[in-house]
C-alpha positions in Angstrom: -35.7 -48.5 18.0 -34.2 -47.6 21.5 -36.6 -46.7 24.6 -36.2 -43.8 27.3 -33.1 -44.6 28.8 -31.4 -46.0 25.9 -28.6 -45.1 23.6 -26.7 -46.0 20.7 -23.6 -48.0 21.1 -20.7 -50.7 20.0 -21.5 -53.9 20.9 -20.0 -56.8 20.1 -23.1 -57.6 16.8 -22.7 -54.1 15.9 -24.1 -50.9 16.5 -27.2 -51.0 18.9 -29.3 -49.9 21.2 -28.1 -50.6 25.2 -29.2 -49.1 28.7 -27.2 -45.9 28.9 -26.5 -47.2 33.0 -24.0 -49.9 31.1 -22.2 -48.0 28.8 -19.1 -46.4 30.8 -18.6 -42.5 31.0 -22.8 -43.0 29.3 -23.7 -41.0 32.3 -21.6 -38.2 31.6 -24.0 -36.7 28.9 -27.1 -34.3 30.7 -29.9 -33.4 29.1 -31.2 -29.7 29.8 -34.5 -29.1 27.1 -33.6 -29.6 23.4 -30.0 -29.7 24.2 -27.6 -32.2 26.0 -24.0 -31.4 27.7 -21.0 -33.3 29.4 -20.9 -32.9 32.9 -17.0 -33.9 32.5 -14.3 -31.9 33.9 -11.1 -33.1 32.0 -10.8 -33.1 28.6 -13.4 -34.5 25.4 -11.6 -36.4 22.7 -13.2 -37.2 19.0 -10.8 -39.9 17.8 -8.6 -39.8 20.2 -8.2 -41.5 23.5 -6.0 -39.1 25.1 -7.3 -35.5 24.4 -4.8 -32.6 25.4 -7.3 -30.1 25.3 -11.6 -29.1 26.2 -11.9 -30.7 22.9 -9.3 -32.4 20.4 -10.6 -34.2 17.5 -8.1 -36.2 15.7 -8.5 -37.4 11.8 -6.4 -39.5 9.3 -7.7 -37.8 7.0 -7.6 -34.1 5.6 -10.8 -32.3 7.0 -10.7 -32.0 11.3 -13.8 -29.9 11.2 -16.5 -28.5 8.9 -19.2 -25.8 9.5 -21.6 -26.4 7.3 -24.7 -24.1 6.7 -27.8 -24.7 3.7 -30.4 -23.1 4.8 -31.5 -20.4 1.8 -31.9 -17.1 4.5 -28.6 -17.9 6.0 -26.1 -15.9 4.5 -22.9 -16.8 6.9 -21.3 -19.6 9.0 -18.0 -20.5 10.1 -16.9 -20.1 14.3 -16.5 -17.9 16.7 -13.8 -17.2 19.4 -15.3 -15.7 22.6 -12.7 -13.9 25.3 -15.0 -12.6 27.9 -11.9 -11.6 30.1 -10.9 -8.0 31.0 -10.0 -6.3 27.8 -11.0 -9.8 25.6 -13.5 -9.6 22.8 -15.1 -12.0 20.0 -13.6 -13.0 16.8 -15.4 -14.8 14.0 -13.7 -16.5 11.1 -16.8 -17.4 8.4 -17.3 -18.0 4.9 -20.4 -16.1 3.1 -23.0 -16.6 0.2 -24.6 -14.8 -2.3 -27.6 -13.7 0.4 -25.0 -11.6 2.3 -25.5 -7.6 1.7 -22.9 -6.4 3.1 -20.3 -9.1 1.3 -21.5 -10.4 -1.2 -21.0 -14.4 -1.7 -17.6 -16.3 -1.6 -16.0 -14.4 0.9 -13.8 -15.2 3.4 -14.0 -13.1 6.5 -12.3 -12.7 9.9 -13.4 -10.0 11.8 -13.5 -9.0 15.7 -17.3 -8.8 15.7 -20.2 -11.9 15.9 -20.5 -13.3 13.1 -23.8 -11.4 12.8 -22.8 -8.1 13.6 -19.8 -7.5 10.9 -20.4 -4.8 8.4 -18.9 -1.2 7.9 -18.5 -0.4 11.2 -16.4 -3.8 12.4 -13.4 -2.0 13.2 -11.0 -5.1 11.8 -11.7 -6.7 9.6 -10.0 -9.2 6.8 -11.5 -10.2 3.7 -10.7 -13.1 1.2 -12.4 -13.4 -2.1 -12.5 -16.2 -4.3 -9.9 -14.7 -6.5 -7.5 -14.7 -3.6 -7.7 -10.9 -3.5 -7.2 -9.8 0.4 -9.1 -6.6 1.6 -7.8 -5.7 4.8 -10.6 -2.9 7.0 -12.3 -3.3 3.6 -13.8 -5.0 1.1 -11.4 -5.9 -1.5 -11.4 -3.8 -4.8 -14.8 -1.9 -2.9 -14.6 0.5 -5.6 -10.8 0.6 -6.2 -10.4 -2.1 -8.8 -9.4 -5.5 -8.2 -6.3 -5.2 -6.8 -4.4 -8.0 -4.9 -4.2 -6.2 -1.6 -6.6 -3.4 -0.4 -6.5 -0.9 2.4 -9.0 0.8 3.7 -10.7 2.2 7.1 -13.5 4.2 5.9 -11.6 7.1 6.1 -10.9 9.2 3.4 -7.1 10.0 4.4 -4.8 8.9 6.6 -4.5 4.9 5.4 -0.9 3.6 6.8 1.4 0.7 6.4 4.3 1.0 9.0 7.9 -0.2 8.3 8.3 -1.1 12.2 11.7 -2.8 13.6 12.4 -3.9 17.2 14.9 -1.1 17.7 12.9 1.8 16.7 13.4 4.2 13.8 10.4 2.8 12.3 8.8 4.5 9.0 5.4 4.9 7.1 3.4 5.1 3.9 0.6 6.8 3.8 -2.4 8.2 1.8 -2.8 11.7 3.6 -5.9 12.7 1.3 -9.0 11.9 -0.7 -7.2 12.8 -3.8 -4.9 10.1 -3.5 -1.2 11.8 -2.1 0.4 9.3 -1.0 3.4 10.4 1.9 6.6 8.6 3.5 7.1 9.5 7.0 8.8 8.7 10.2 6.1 6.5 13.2 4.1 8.6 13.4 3.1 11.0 10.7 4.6 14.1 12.2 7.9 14.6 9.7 7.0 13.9 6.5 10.3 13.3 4.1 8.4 13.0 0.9 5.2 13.2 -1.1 3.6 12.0 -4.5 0.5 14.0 -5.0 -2.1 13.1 -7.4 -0.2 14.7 -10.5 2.3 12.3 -9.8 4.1 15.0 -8.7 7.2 14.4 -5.9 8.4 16.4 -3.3 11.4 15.7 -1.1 11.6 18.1 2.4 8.8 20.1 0.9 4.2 19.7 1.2 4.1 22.4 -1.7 4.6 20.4 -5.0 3.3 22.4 -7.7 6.4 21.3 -10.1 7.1 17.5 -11.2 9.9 17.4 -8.7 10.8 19.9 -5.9 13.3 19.4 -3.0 13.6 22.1 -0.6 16.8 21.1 2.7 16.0 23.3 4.9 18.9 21.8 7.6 21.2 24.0 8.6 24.8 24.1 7.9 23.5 21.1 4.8 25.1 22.7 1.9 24.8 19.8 -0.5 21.3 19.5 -2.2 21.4 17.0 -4.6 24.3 14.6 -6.0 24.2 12.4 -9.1 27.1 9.5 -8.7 28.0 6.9 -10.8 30.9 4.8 -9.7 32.6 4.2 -12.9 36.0 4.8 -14.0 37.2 5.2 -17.4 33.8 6.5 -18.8 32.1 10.1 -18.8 28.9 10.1 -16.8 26.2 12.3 -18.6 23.4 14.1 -16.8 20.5 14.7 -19.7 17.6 17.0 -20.0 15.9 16.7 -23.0 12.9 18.1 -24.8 12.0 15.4 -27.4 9.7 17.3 -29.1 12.8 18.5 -31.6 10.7 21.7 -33.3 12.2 25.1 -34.2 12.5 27.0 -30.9 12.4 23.6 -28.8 15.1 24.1 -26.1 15.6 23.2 -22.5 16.7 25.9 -19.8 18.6 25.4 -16.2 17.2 28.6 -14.1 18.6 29.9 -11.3 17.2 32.0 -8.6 18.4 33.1 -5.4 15.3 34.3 -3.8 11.1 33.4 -4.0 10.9 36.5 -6.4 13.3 37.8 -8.7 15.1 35.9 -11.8 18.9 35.1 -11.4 20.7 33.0 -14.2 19.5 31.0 -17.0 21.6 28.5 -19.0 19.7 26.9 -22.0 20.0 25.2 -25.4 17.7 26.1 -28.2 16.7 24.1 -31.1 16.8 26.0 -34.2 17.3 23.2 -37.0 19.4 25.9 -39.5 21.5 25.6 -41.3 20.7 22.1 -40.9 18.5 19.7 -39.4 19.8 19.2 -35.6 21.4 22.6 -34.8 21.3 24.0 -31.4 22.3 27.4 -29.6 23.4 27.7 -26.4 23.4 30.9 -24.1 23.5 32.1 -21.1 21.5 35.0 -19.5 21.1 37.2 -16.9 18.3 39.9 -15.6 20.1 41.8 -18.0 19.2 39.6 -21.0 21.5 36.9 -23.1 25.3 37.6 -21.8 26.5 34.6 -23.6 25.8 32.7 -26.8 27.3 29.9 -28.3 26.0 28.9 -32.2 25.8 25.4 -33.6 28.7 26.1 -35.5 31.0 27.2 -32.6 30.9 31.1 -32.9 30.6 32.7 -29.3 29.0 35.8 -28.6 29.4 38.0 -25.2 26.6 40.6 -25.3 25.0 39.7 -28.8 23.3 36.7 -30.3 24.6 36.4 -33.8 28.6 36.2 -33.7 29.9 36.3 -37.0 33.3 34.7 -35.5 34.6 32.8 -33.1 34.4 35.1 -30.6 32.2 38.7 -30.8 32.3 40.9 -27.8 29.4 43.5 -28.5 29.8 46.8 -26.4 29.7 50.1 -27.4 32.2 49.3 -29.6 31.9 45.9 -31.1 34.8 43.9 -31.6 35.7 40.4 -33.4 38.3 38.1 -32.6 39.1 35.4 -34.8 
């Protein structure tokens, strides 16, 4: 065994004990206590004569560097990146085990906190679990599931992912509430365009979505509301609205209004499966009551329901064209 003043070291038998005065750069290595340091102001290379950096370690083979940590009451270990500059901070980067209460075990975890410190009230964090699920300000599927790719703050509202690009005109998704409506905005939150509420119902230019769809363009001088296209020639395009139920009295109304109160128009088709199986009415109403009606077998009506021929005009006279 070596003495005081001693160290271990290549010689040309093998690896043995030598006076530390005879071994070149030896005298770089200080003790202070328990610990030892290099007084050396370049660089410090591990398997590598050359180092480009405070430390380089170079390695044919595939692991550079492990952290490794066994003791039973230590629940984390990995690294940590100090910045004690204006404005700098620490970031750890460390797996866990099972004796972690905040994780849990087989995490991954970056986070700008000691490695310590990190638990709800890190304000980034990331978070890999052995399933490759990612939890990003939270832990992943922390009572959401186990979904791929969690977001979370704490917060109940108000969880974002921007759509940025370098020349502005950036957008957002958001979950604006604890009920789980979900928004698309411009930057910053402050014109929303549309909304999925927790119904699942959507509303475009509008917050009050009571229906399954509502758009409300309030621009002025924007005439057009809505347009269907389909750019197809030589075929008829079909809009459908359809109650598939298909019982007596089943039917499926367009209403018009041109105020918040009031009724204004209504065009529907009822289902009344007579004479046969199939059969439909359509009519068309007003305040005033059915103006309009069309039977399954082609008889119109203008002011009564049942037309007994083609076309009925009921006044205060009735009359039948045929």
């Amino acid at each position: 065994s070596g003495v005081a003043g001693q160290l271990l070291s290549t010689t040309a038998s093998g690896i043995d004990w030598v006076d530390a005065n005879t071994v070149p750069g030896a005298g770089l290595w200080l003790e202070n206590g328990n610990d030892i340091y290099n007084s050396n102001s370049g660089n410090v290379g591990i398997g590598i004569t050359g180092p480009g950096t405070k430390l380089q370690v170079a390695n044919a083979g595939e692991v550079i560097v492990r952290s490794s940590m066994t003791a039973a009451d230590g629940f984390r270990g990995g690294f940590e990146a100090d910045n004690q500059h204006t404005g700098g901070t620490i970031w750890s980067m460390f797996s866990t085990n099972s004796s972690d209460g905040y994780f849990g075990g087989g995490k991954f975890v970056i986070a700008n906190e000691s490695m310590g410190g990190v638990d709800a009230n890190t304000t980034a964090q990331v978070v890999i679990d052995g399933s490759a699920n990612v939890g990003i300000g939270i832990i992943p599927g922390n009572g959401f599931g186990l979904a791929r790719l969690s977001l979370g703050t704490g917060a109940v509202a108000n969880e974002i992912i921007s759509f940025a690009s370098a020349s502005g005109g950036n957008a957002e998704f958001r979950n604006t509430s604890s009920t789980g409506t979900f928004t698309f905005c411009n930057s910053d939150g402050s014109s929303e365009k549309m909304r999925i509420n927790a119904l699942g119902n959507v509303g475009i230019g509008t917050t009050s979505v009571s229906e399954r769809l509502v758009v409300d363009e309030i621009t002025t001088n924007i005439l057009d509301v809505a347009r269907f296209r389909h750019n197809q020639s030589s075929v008829v395009s079909n809009v459908i609205f359809e109650n598939s139920a298909g019982g007596n009295d089943t039917g499926f109304n367009l209403s018009f209004k041109t105020g918040s109160s009031g009724f204004g128009g209504v065009l529907g088709v009822i289902r009344t499966n007579s004479p046969d199986a199939g059969d439909s009415d359509m009519f068309l109403s007003s305040g005033g009551g059915k103006a309009i009606t069309i039977l399954h077998d082609g008889n119109v009506g203008i002011g009564g329901t049942l037309p007994a021929s083609l076309l009925s005009a009921y006044g205060t006279a009735s009359t039948n064209l045929t």
